[in-house]
MARZA-653180 format. One record per residue (C-alpha): residue number from 1; residue in three letters; x, y, z. Coordinates in steps of 0.1 Angstrom, whole numbers, always signed. Layout:
N
seq, type, xx, yy, zz
NUM, ALA, X, Y, Z
...
end
This chain:
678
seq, type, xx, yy, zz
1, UNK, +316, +105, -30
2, UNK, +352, +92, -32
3, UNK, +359, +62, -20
4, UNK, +402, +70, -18
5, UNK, +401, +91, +8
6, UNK, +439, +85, +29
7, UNK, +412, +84, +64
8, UNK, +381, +81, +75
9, UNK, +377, +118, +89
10, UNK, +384, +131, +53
11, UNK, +354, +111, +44
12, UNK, +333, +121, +71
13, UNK, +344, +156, +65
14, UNK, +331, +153, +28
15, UNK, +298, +132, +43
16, UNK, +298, +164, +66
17, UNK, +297, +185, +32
18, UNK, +269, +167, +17
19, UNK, +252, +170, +47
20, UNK, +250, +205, +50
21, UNK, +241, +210, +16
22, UNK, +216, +192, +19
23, UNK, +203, +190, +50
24, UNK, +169, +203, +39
25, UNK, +167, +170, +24
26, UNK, +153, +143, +49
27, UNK, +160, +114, +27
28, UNK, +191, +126, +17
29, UNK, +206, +131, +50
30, UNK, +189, +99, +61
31, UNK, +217, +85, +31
32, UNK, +244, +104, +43
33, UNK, +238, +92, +81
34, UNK, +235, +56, +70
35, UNK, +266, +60, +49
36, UNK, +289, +75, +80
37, UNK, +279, +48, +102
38, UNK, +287, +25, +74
39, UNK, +321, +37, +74
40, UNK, +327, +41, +111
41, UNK, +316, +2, +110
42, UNK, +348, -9, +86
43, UNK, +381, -15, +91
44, UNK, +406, +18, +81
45, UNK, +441, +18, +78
46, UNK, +445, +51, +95
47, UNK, +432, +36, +126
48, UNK, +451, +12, +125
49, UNK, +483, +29, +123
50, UNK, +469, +49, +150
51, UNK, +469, +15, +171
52, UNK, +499, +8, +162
53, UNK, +518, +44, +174
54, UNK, +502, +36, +206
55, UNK, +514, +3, +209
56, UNK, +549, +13, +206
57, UNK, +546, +42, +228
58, UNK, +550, +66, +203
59, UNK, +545, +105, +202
60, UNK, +504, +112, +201
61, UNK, +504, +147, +186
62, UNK, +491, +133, +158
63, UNK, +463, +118, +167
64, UNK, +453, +142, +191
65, UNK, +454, +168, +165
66, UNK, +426, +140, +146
67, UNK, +411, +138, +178
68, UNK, +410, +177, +180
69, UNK, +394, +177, +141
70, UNK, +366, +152, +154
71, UNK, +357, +173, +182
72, UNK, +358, +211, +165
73, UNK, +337, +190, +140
74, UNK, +306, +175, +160
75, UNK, +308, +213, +179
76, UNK, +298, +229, +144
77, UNK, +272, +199, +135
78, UNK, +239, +203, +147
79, UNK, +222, +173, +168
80, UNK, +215, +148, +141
81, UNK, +221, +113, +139
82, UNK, +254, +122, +116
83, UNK, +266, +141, +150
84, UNK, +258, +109, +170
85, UNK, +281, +90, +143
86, UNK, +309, +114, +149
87, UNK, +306, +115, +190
88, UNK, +311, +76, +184
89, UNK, +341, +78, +163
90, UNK, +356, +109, +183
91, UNK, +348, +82, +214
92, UNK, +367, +55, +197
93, UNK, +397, +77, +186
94, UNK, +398, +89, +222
95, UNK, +399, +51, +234
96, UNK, +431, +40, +214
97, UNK, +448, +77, +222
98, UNK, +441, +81, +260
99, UNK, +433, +46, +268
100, UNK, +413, +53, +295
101, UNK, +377, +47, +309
102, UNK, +375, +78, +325
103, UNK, +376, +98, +292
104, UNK, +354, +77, +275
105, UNK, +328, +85, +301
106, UNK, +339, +122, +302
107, UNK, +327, +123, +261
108, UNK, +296, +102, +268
109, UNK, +286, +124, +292
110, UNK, +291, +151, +271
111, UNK, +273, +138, +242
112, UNK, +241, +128, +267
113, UNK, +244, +166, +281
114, UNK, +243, +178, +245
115, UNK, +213, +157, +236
116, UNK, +193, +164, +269
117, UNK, +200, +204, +256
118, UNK, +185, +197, +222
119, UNK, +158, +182, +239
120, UNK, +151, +204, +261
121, UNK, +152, +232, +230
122, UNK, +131, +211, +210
123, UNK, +99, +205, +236
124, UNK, +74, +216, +213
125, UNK, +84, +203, +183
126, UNK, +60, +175, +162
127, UNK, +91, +160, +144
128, UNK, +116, +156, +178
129, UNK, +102, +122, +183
130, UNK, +105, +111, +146
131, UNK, +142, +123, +147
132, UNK, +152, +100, +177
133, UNK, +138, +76, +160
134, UNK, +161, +75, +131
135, UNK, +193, +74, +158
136, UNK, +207, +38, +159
137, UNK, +197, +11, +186
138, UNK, +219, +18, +218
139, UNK, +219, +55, +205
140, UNK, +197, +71, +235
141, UNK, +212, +76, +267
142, UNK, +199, +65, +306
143, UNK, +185, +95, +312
144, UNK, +165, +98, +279
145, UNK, +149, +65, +284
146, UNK, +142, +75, +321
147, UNK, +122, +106, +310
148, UNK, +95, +84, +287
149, UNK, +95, +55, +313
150, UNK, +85, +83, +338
151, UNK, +61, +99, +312
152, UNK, +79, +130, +318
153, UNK, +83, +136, +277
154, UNK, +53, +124, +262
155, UNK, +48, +158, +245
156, UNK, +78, +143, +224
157, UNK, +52, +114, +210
158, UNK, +32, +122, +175
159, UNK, -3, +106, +178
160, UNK, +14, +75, +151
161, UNK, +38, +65, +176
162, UNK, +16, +48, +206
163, UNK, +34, +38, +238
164, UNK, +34, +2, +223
165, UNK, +58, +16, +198
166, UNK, +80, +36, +222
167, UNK, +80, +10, +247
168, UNK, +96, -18, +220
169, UNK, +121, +8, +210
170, UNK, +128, +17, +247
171, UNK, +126, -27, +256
172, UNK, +156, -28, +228
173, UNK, +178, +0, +241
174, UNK, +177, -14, +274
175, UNK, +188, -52, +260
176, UNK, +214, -31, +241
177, UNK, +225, -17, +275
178, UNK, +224, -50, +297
179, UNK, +254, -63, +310
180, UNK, +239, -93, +326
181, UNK, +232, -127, +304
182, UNK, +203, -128, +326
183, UNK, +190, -93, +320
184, UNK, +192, -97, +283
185, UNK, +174, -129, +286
186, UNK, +150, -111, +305
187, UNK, +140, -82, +281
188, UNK, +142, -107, +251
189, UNK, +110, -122, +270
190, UNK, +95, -87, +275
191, UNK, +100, -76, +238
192, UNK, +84, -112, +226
193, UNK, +57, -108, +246
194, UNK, +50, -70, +235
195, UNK, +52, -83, +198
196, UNK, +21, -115, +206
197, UNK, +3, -85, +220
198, UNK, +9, -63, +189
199, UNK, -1, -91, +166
200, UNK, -36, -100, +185
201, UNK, -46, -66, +189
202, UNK, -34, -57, +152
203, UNK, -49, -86, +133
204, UNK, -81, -90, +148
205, UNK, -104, -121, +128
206, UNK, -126, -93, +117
207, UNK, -101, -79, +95
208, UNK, -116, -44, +104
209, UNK, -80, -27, +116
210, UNK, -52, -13, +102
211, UNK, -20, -27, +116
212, UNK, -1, +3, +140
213, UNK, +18, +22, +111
214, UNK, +44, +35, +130
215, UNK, +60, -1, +131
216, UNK, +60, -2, +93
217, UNK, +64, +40, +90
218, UNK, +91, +48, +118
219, UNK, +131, +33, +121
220, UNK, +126, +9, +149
221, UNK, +125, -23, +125
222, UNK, +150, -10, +102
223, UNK, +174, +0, +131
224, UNK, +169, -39, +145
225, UNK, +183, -52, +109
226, UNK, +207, -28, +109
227, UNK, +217, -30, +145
228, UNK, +226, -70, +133
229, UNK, +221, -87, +167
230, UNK, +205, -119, +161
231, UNK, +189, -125, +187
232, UNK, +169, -94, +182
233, UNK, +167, -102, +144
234, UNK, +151, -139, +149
235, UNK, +129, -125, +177
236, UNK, +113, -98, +156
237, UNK, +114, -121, +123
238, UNK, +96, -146, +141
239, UNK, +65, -120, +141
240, UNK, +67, -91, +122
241, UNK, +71, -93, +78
242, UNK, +108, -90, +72
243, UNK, +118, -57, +48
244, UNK, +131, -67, +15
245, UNK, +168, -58, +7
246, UNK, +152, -24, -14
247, UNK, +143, -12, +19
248, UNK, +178, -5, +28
249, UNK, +206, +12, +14
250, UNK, +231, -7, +28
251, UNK, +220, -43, +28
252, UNK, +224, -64, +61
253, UNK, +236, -99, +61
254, UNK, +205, -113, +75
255, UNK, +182, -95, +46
256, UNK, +211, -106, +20
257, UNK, +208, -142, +30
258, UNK, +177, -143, +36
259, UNK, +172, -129, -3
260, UNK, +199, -153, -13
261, UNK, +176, -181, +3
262, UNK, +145, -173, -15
263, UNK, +160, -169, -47
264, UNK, +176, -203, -47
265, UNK, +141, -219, -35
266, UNK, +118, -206, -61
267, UNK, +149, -211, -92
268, UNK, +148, -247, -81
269, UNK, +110, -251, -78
270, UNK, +108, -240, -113
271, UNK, +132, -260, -124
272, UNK, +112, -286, -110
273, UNK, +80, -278, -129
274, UNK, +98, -270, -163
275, UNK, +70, -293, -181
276, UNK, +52, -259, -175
277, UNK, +58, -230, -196
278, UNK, +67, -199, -170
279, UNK, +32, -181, -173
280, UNK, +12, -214, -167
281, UNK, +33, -224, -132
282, UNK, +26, -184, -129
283, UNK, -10, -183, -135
284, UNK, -11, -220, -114
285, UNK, +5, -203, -83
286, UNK, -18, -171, -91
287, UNK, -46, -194, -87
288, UNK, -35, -210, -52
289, UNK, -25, -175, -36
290, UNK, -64, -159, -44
291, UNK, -78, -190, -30
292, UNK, -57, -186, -2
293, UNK, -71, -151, +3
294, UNK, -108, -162, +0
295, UNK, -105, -181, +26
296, UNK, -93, -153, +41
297, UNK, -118, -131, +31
298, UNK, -147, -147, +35
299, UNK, -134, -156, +73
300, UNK, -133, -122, +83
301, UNK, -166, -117, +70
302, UNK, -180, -144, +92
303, UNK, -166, -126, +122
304, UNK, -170, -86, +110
305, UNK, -211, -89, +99
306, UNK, -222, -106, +130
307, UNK, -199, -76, +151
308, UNK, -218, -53, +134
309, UNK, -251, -65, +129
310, UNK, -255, -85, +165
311, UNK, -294, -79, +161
312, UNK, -292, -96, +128
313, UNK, -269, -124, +137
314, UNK, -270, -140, +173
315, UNK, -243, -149, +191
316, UNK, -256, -188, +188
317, UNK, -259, -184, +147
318, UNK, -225, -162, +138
319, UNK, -216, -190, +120
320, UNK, -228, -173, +89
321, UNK, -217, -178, +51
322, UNK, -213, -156, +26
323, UNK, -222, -176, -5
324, UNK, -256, -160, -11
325, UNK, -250, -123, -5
326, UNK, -253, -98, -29
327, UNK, -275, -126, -49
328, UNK, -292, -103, -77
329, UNK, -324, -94, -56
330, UNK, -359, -105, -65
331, UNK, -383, -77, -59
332, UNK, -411, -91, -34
333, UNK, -436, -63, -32
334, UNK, -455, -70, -64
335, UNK, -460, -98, -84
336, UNK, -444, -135, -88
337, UNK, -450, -130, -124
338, UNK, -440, -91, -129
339, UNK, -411, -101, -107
340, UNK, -396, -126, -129
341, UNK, -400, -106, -155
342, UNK, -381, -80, -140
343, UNK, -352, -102, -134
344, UNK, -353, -118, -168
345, UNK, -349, -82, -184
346, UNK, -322, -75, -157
347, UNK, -304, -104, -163
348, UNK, -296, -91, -201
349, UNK, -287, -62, -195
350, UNK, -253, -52, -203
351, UNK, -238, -16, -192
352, UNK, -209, -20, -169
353, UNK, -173, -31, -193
354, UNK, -143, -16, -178
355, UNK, -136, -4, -142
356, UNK, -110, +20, -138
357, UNK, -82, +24, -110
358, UNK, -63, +57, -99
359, UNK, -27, +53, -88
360, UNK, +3, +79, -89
361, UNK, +33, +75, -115
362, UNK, +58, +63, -93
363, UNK, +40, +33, -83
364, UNK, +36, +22, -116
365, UNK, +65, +0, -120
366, UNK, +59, -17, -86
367, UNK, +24, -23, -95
368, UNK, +32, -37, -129
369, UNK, +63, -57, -116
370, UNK, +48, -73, -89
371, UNK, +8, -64, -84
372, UNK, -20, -40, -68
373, UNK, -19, -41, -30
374, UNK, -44, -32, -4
375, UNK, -34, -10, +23
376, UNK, -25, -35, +48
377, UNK, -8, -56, +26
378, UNK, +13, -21, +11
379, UNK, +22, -16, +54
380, UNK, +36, -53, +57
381, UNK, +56, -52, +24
382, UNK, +69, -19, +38
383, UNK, +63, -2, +2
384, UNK, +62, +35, +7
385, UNK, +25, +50, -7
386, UNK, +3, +78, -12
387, UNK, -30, +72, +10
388, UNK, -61, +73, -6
389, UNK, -94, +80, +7
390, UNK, -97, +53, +35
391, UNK, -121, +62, +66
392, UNK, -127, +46, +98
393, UNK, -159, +34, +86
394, UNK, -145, +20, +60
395, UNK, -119, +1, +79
396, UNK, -152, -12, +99
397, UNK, -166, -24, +66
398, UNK, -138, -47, +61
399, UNK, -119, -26, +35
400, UNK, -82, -22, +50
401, UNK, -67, -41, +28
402, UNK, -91, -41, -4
403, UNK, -77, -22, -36
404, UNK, -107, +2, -51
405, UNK, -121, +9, -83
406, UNK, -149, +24, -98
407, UNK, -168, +20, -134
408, UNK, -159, +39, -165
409, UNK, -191, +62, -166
410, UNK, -190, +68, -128
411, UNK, -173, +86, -101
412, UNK, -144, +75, -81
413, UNK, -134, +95, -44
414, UNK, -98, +101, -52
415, UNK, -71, +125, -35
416, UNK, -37, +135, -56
417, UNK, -34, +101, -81
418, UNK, -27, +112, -112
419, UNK, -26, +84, -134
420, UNK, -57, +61, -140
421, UNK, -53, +29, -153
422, UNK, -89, +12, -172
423, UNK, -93, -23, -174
424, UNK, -119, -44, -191
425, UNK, -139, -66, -170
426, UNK, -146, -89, -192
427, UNK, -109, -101, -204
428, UNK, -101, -103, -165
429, UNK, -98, -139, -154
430, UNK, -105, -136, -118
431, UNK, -116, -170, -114
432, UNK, -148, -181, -87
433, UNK, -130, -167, -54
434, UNK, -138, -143, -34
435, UNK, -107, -121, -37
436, UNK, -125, -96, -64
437, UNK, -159, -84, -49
438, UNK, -183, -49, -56
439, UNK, -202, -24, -37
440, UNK, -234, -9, -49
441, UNK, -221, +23, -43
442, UNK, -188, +32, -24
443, UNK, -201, +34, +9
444, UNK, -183, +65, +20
445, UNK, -181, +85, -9
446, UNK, -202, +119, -1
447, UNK, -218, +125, -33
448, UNK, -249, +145, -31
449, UNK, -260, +142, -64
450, UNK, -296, +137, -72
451, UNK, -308, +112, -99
452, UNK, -335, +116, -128
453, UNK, -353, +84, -140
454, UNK, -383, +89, -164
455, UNK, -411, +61, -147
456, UNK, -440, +67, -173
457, UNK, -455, +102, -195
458, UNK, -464, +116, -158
459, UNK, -434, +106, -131
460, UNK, -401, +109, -132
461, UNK, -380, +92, -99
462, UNK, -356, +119, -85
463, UNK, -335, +99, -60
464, UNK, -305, +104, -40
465, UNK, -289, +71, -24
466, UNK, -253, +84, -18
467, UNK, -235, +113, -1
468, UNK, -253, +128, +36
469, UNK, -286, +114, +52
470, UNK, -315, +130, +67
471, UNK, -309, +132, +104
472, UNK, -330, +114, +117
473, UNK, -327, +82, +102
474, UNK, -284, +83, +100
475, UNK, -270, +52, +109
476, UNK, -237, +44, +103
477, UNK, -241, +11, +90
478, UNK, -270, +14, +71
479, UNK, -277, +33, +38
480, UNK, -311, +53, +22
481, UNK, -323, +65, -6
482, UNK, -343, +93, -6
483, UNK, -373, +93, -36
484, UNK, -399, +116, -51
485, UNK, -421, +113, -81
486, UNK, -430, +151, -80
487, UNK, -399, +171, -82
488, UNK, -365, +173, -66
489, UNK, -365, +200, -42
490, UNK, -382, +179, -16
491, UNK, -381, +137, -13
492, UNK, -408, +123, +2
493, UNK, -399, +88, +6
494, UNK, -373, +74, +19
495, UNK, -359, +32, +23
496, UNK, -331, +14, +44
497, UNK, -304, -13, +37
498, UNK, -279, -23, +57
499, UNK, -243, -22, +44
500, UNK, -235, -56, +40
501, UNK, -266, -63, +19
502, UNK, -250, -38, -10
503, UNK, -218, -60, -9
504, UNK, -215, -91, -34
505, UNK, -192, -114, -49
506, UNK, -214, -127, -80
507, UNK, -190, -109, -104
508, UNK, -206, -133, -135
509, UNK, -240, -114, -125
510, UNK, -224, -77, -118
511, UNK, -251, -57, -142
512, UNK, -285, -73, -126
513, UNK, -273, -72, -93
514, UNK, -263, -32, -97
515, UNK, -298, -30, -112
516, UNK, -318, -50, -87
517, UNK, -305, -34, -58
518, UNK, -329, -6, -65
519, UNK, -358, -29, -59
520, UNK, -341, -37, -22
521, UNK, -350, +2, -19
522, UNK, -381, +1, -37
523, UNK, -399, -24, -6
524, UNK, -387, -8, +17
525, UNK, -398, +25, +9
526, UNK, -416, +47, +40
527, UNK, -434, +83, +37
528, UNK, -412, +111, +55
529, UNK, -445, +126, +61
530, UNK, -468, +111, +87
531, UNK, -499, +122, +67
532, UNK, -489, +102, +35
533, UNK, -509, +76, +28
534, UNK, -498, +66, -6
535, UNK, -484, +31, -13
536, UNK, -455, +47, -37
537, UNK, -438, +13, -37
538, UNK, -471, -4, -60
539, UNK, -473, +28, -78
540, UNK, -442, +23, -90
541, UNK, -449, -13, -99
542, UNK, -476, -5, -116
543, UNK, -457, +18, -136
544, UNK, -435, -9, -146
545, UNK, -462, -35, -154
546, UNK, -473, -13, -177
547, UNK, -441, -11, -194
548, UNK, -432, -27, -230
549, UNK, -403, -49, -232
550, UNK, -384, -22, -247
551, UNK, -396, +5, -224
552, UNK, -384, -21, -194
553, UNK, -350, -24, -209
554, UNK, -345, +11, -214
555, UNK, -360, +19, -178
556, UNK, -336, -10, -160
557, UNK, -308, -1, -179
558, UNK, -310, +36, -169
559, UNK, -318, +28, -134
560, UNK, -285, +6, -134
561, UNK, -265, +31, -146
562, UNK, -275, +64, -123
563, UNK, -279, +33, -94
564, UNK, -243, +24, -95
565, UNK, -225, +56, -109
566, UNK, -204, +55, -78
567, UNK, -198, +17, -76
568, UNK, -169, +2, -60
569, UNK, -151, -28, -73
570, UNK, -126, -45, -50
571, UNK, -98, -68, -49
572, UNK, -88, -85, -16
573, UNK, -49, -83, -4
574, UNK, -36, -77, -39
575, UNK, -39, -83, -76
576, UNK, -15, -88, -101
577, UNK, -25, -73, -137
578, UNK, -35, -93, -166
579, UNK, -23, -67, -193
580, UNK, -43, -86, -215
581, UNK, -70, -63, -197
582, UNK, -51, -31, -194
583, UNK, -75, -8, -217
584, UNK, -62, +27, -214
585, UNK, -37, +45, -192
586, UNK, -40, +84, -187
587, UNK, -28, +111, -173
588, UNK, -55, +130, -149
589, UNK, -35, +162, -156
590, UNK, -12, +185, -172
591, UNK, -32, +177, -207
592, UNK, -48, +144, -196
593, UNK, -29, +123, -223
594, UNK, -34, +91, -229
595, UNK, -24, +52, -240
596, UNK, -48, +30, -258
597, UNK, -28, -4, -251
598, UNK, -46, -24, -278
599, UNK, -39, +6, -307
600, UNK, -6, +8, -294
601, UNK, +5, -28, -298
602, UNK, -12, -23, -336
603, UNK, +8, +6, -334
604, UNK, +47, -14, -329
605, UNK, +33, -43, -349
606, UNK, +33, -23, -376
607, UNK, +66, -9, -372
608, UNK, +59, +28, -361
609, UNK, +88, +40, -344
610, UNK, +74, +74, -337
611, UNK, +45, +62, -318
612, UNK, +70, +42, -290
613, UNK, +93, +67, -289
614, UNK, +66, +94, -282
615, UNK, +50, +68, -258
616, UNK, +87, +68, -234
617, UNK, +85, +107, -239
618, UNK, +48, +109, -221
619, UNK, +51, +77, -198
620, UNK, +83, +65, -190
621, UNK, +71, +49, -160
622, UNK, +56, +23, -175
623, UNK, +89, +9, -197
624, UNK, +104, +7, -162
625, UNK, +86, -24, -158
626, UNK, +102, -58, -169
627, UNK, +64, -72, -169
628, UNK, +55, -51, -193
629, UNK, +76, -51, -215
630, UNK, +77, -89, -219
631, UNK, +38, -84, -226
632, UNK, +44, -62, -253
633, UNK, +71, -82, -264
634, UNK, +47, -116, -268
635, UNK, +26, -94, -292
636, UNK, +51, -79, -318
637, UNK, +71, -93, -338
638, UNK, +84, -68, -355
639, UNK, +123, -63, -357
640, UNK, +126, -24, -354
641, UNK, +103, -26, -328
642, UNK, +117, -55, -306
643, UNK, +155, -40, -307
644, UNK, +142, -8, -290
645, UNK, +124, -30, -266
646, UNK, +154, -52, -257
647, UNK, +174, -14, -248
648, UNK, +146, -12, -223
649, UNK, +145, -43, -212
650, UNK, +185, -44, -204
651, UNK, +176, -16, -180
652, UNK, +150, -31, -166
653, UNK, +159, -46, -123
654, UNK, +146, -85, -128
655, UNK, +144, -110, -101
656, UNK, +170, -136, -102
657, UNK, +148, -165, -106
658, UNK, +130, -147, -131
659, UNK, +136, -164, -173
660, UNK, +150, -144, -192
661, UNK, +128, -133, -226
662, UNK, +144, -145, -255
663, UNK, +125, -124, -277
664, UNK, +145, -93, -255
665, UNK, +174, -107, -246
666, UNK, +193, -122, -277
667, UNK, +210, -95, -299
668, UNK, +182, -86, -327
669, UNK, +196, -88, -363
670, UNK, +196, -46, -376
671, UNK, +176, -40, -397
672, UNK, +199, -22, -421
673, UNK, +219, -54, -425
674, UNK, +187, -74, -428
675, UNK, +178, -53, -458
676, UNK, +211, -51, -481
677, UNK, +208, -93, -473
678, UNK, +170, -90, -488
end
């Protein structure tokens, strides 16, 4: 867009061009509206000039000609907020020309009548709402805010936008519109005390709620920063997460300083701490913020378990602690002795190494530059997303802000991620918090598969502990497995455990307690058939009893594996990425290609130029990210290699307190010249 335009209208005429080009874009024309207001909002010589011919009484052809161009302009736009933007500057031209009141009311008048048309023509459409959301604060006339505060228009309102929503939205226009310093003082107590109600009702101690998204999806925030009153600012700083300055196209000063302010306060604080090399204060700080969420964590547990499970847990004893659950089991019905020795086995059994995560492209650089986020977490920080699979029972179960993964050699619920990232459990240092957790089995994943594990020459257990439950005993916070030693076209047995018992944070003891958990089945095993009288549970002991040692490990280690083949492994509130752990990265279609990370960095070490260059070529996402690069950097040395790394790195958007690599950063000698000096 040229910026050297002789006025504003040629601009807005060219904005106007844009706009109808693309004005099957939303996000473009969300650009091109942000940009006009951006221009009606500086100072413009033409106007100027235009103040000045009116000041000296001067003939105002002219400008009623421009004012003529404005208003055979907003006739041929269609109601947008880039129409609103040209009513206000055809509103302001008409100010300095006529200098009257009267006209200024004739055009808002106008403009209201236009939008109470389009509003009237637009009854039935799901996206009317969404639309007058994106106009700025002030932007909605009397008569509009009249119609919701009389619930006359409430056909207007998608299901995301509650009345909590459109009553802020409605609390700010009418502060806008005050004339009063008592009315806006007024409202600024009626909006404060609609965002402490927001907060309790959003953030309950349970954690079990997702915070409303249309605060975090819709305009209403953005519109306050934008707006750039500061008494609204402050009021809705002081308890909703302020945007970052990517959220905006056009910065405001509030975000700007804001930025400014944080920048300055962590450069400082690591100047302070420079007997620390940057990844130990990192990994110091790391180890402070998981803590942090622990405690977290492990409060909301203490409030969600007892909510759930009130027959369990008494009002007088909801003090509970987490600590022991998800303890490997000890099986009770059978021996002391055949018991230990099931645990011993158990205990050595190794079959789960890497857990995998499925993300989509474009939130690879965010997740590598700054770190996984659970949903919550991805709402506050106002980072647009892709949802996964996340039901309301899931949300009960304490998993709103948890990021998901599942083992290599199982099954993970996914929707449209494409790109799955494996790490390996064993080089992740997650320290002993409670921020990284697991689940037996992903507690809503519908998986009907039925399982085969040989017990002796004679049985075989078929099971089924995931997917849909037999009527009668479906209880949404318990889960069964269904058994049979005969065949699998009928179970005969079936055994309950409640939800929380499948949850554990004893990641050093992850294998036994995915294999042990079978055993929490196993004693609670009932007939389905009133007539059975067989005690399957010691039958299946005794089956094991007579088990060698090897037979035992073979047995466990297959019952772990089909027991857990749609585990969940969880992180609490975010994780940032160890790439010493980062495995494998793949594409999930269009040829599911792949990046083994460790034959990769053997790969550049070795100087094969091919091999990077075809890596950019397939995943070009992940050279986005400054992180990474400065991983790959610590483990090459090579010269070839590092030059093309510091091309990428240039490129690369770092924070300003960020070091700079000096492995990337200084000019690498070529390698021609280091070879005719050789």
């Amino acid at each position: 867009m040229k910026r050297g335009a002789e006025s504003k209208l040629e601009l807005e005429l060219e904005l106007e061009h844009h706009y109808k080009k693309h004005k099957k874009n939303p996000t473009e024309n969300a650009q091109i509206a942000r940009a006009l207001q951006g221009l009606i909002n500086s100072t413009n010589p033409q106007i100027d000039n235009l103040k000045a011919l009116i000041a000296s009484g001067a003939d105002l052809k002219a400008p009623s000609c421009i004012y003529k161009e404005y208003e055979d302009l907003e006739e041929s736009v269609e109601m947008t907020p880039f129409r609103y933007a040209i009513t206000l500057n055809k509103i302001k031209i008409a100010q300095m020309i006529f200098n009257t009141d009267n006209m200024l009311d004739d055009i808002s008048n106008e403009y209201n009548g236009a939008l109470r048309g389009t509003i009237d023509k637009n009854k039935s459409h799901k996206n009317y709402f969404a639309f007058l959301d994106t106009l700025p604060i002030g932007a909605w006339p009397k008569e509009l805010i009249d119609s919701f505060l009389h619930r006359t228009s409430d056909y207007l309102i998608p299901s995301e936008y509650t009345n909590h929503y459109l009553l802020l939205r409605i609390k700010c226009e009418q502060y806008v519109k005050a004339t009063s310093t008592e009315s806006k003082a007024g409202l600024l107590i009626e909006i404060e005390n609609q965002l402490i109600d927001y907060q309790k009702h959003s953030f309950p101690n349970s954690g079990a709620k997702l915070p409303f998204p249309g605060l975090f999806q819709g305009c209403l925030l953005k519109n306050v920063y934008l707006f750039q009153n500061e008494e609204l600012i402050l009021l809705f700083a002081k308890y909703l997460p302020v945007p970052k300055a990517e959220y905006f196209q056009d910065v405001p000063k509030y975000i700007k300083a804001r930025e400014a302010s944080y920048n300055e306060l962590v450069t400082n604080f690591i100047a302070k701490n420079k007997e620390y090399h940057f990844e130990q204060l990192e990994n110091k700080i790391l180890t402070i913020q998981r803590k942090f969420r622990s405690i977290k964590r492990q409060k909301e547990e203490q409030h969600r378990i007892p909510e759930i499970f009130p027959e369990l847990f008494p009002p007088k004893n909801n003090e509970i602690s987490v600590e022991n659950f998800g303890k490997p089991y000890v099986p009770q019905k059978c021996s002391s002795a055949l018991a230990n020795r099931i645990v011993n086995a158990a205990s050595k059994i190794k079959f789960l190494r890497n857990i995998r995560h499925l993300t989509n492209e474009d939130a690879i650089k965010s997740i590598f530059n700054d770190c996984l986020y659970g949903r919550v977490n991805l709402m506050l920080s106002f980072i647009p997303f892709n949802p996964a699979s996340l039901h309301s029972t899931d949300i009960e179960n304490g998993d709103a802000n948890v990021i998901c993964c599942g083992a290599d050699y199982g099954k993970i619920d996914s929707r449209t991620q494409n790109i799955e990232l494996t790490f390996d459990l064993n080089k992740m240092n997650l320290g002993a918090t409670h921020c990284a957790f697991f689940k037996q089995q992903d507690l809503e994943f519908g998986d009907n598969s039925i399982r085969a594990v040989k017990l002796d020459m004679h049985n075989t257990l078929f099971f089924k502990h995931t997917g849909s439950n037999l009527l009668e005993f479906r209880k949404r916070k318990y889960k069964y497995m269904h058994l049979t030693l005969k065949d699998q076209k009928n179970f005969d047995y079936i055994g309950e455990v409640a939800n929380y018992e499948l949850i554990s944070y004893d990641i050093e003891n992850i294998n036994s307690v995915l294999i042990l958990n079978f055993f929490r089945y196993l004693d609670n095993l009932i007939p389905l058939k009133n007539d059975d009288t067989t005690d399957v549970t010691a039958k299946v002991y005794q089956a094991i009893k007579a088990m060698t040692d090897e037979e035992l490990d073979d047995f466990l280690k297959n019952i772990g594996l089909n027991f857990s083949d749609t585990m969940e492994f969880n992180y609490y509130g975010g994780h940032q990425i160890d790439f010493n752990s980062l495995v494998n990265i793949k594409k999930m279609r269009f040829g599911g290609d792949s990046l083994n990370i460790p034959d990769f960095i053997a790969q550049l070490q070795a100087g094969q130029l091919e091999k990077l260059k075809k890596a950019k070529q397939i995943f070009p996402f992940i050279f986005q990210s400054y992180r990474f690069l400065d991983f790959l950097s610590s483990k090459i040395d090579n010269a070839l290699i590092l030059n093309e790394l510091a091309i990428l790195y240039a490129n690369c958007k770092k924070p300003e307190w960020h070091p700079s690599n000096p492995k990337l950063t200084k000019m690498q000698e070529p390698v021609m010249l280091r070879t005719q000096k050789a």
